[in-house]
N, C-alpha and C positions, 0 to 999 in steps of 0.2 A: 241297642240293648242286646245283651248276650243270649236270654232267655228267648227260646222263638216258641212258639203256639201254631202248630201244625192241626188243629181241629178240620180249618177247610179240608185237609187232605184225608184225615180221617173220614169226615163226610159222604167226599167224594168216591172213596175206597166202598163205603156203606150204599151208596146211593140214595142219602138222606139230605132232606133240607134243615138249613138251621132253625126254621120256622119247628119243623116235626121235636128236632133237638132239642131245645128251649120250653115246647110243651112237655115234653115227654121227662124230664128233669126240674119242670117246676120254678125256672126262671123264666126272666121279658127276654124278648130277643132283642131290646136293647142292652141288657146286662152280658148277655153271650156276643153280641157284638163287642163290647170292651173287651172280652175276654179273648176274642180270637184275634184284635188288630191288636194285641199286647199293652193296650191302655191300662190294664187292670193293674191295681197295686200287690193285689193279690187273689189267691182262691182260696175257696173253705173245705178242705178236706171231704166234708160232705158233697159239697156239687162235684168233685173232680170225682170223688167215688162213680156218683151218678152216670155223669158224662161216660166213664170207662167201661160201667153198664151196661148200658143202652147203646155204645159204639162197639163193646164187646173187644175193648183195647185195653192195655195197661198205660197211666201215668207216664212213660218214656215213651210213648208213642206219638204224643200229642203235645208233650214237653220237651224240649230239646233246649241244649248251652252251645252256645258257638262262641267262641273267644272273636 
């Protein structure tokens, strides 16, 4: 898949857990799990808000396209 999800490395960059992330945005950390192994079909503009929030990133930071 072209679209990659760079969130672990955001995390990691934070020094946060995806457990904290997941609370702290209001999803299961099974849902944030889809969403960082790129199983997701999609995101809702509202949790990607969220996310960039509370990681303190922009949307291109944690979304990436690679051909």
């Amino acid at each position: 898949m072209p679209i990659i999800i760079n969130i672990d490395v955001m995390l990691a960059k934070r020094k946060m857990k995806s457990k904290d992330l997941a609370n702290e945005i209001g999803i299961t950390q099974a849902n944030l799990s889809i969403l960082k192994t790129g199983r997701a079909k999609g995101v809702r503009f509202e949790t990607l808000e969220a996310i960039c929030k509370v990681l303190e990133c922009k949307p291109g930071d944690i979304i990436d396209y690679v051909e």
